[in-house]
C-alpha positions as CSV (number, residue, x, y, z in Angstrom):
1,X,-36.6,21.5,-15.4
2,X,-34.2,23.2,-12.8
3,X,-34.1,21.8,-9.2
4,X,-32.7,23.7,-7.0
5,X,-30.1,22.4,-4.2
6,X,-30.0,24.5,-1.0
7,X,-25.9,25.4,0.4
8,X,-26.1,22.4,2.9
9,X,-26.9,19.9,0.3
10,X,-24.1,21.2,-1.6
11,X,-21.3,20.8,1.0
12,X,-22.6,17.2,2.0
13,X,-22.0,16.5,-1.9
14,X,-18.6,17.8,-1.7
15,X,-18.2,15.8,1.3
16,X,-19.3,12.7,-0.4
17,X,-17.4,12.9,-3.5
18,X,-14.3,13.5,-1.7
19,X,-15.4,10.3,-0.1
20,X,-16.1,9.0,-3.6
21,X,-12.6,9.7,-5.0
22,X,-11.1,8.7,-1.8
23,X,-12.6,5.1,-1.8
24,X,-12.2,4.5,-5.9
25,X,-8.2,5.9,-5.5
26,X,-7.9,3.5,-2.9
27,X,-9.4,0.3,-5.0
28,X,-7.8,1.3,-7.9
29,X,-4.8,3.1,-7.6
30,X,-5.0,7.3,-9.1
31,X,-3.0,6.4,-12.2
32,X,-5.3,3.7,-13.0
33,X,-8.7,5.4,-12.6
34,X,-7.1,8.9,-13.4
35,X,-10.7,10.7,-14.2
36,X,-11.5,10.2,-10.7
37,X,-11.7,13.9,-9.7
38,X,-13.6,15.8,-7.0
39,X,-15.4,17.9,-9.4
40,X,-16.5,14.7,-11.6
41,X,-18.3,13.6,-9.1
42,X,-19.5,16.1,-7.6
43,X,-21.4,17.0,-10.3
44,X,-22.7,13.3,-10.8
45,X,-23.9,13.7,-6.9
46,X,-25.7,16.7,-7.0
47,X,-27.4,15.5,-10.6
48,X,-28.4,12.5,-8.5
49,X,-29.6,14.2,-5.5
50,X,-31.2,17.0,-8.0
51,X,-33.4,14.0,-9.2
52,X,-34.5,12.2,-6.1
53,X,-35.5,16.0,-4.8
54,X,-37.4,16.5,-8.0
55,X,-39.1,13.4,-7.7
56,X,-40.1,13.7,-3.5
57,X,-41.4,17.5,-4.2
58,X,-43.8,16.1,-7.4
59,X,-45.2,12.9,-5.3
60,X,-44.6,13.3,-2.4
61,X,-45.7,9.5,-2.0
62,X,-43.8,7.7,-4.0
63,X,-41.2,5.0,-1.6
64,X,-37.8,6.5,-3.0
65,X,-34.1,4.7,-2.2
66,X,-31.4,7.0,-2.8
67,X,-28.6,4.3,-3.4
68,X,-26.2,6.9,-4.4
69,X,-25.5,7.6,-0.7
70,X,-24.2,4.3,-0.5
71,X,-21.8,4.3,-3.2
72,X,-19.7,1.6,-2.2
73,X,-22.3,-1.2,-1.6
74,X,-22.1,-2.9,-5.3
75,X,-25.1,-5.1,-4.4
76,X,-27.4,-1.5,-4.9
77,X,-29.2,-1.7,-8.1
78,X,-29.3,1.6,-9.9
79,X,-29.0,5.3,-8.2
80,X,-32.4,5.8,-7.5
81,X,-35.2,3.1,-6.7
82,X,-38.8,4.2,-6.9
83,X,-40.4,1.2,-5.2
84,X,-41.4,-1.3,-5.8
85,X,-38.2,-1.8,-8.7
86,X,-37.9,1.2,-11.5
87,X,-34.7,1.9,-11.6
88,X,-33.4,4.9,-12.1
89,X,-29.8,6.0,-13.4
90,X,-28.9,9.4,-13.8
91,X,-26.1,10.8,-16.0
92,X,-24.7,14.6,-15.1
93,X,-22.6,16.9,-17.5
94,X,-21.4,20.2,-16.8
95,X,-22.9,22.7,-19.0
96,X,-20.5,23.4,-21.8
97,X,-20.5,19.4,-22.2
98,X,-23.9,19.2,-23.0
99,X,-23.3,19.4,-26.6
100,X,-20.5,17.2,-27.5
101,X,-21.0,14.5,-24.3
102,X,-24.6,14.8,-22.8
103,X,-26.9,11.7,-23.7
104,X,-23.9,9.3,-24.0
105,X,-23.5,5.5,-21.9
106,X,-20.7,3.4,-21.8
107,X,-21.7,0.1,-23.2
108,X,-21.0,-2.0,-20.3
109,X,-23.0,0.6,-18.3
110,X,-25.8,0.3,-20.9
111,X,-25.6,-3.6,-20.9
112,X,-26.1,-3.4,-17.1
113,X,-28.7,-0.7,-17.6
114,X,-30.5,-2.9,-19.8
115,X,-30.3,-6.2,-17.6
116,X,-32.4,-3.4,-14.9
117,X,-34.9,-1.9,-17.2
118,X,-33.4,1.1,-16.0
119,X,-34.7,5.0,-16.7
120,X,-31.7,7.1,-17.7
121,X,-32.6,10.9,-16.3
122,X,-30.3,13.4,-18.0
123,X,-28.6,16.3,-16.1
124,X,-26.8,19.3,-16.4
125,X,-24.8,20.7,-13.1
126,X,-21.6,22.8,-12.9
127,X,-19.2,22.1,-9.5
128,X,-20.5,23.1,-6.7
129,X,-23.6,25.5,-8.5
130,X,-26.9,25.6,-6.3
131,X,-28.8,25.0,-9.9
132,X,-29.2,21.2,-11.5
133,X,-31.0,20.8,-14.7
134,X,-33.4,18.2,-15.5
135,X,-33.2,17.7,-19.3
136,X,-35.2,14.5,-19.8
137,X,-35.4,10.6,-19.9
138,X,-35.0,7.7,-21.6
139,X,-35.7,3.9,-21.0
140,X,-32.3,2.3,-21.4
141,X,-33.8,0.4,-24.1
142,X,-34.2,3.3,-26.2
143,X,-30.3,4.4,-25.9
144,X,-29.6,0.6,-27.1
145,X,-32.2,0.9,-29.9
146,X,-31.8,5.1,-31.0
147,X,-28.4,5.4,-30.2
148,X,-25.1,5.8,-32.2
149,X,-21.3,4.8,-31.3
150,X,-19.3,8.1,-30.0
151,X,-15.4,7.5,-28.9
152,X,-14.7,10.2,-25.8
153,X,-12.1,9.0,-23.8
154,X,-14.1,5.9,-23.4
155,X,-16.8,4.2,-26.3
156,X,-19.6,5.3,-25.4
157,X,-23.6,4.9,-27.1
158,X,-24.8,8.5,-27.7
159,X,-28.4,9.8,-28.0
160,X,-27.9,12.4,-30.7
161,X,-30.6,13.4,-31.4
162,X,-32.0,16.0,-28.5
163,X,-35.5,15.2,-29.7
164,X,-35.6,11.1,-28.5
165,X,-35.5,12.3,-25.0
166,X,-38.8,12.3,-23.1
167,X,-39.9,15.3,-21.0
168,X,-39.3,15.1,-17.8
169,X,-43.2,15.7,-16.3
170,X,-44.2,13.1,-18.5
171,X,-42.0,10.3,-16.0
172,X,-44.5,10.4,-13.8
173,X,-46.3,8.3,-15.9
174,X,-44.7,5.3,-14.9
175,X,-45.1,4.9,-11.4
């Protein structure tokens, strides 16, 4: 599934994780939170955005909270909130990390995924491209339950296999 994101939503994502990096360098200090780049979250923003635009143009009338736009309020709940309380997390790779780092959670993000009951959406997005990919969706409890230890430059629970993931039309079915 490929959402496209219009110019102007692509410089307000710039501008927002230049805010991001900003506020996370200033918390933490660059040298200790040194994969806090521009690009990197860029591309986590516009997967984020990509999803709550996919999910507005299917149903239209569905309550959506984009808590990504608030990314320093810690007592948001998830990225995405489809009312009443699915959460949704989405994780973002660029394209030639699909491969070797797509499907993969941390395991303290997957413990607090879990606590949520949280819907992982999967996405693909290159810096700055106009073109996010939708690959599909799991319930956190299936990353916990399918999913295999993979050391990146973090632990992290992988989803090898492609085929676990569910299609993205068939999310629908849960609201």
């Amino acid at each position: 599934m490929i959402v496209a994101l219009k110019p102007d939503k692509i410089a307000w994502c710039l501008k927002h994780a230049t805010a991001m990096v900003k506020h996370y360098e200033s918390l933490y200090g660059c040298k200790q939170y040194n994969h806090n780049k521009i690009d990197s979250n860029m591309v986590g923003v516009q997967g984020e955005m990509a999803v709550a635009n996919y999910l507005k143009s299917v149903d239209p009338t569905l309550e959506i909270r984009e808590n990504y736009v608030d990314f320093s309020n810690n007592t948001l709940k998830g990225d995405i909130v489809v009312a009443p309380n699915t959460v949704i997390e989405v994780k973002t790779v660029r394209p030639h990390h699909w491969e070797n780092l797509g499907r993969m959670v941390p395991p303290k993000q997957l413990t607090k995924y879990l606590n949520r009951k949280a819907i992982i959406i999967w996405a693909v997005a290159a810096p700055h491209d106009l073109e996010v990919t939708l690959k599909g969706w799991n319930h956190a409890q299936e990353i916990a339950q399918l999913g295999v230890y993979k050391k990146t430059i973090c632990d992290n629970t992988w989803l090898e296999d492609e085929s676990h993931m569910h299609p993205m039309e068939s999310l629908f079915e849960l609201f």
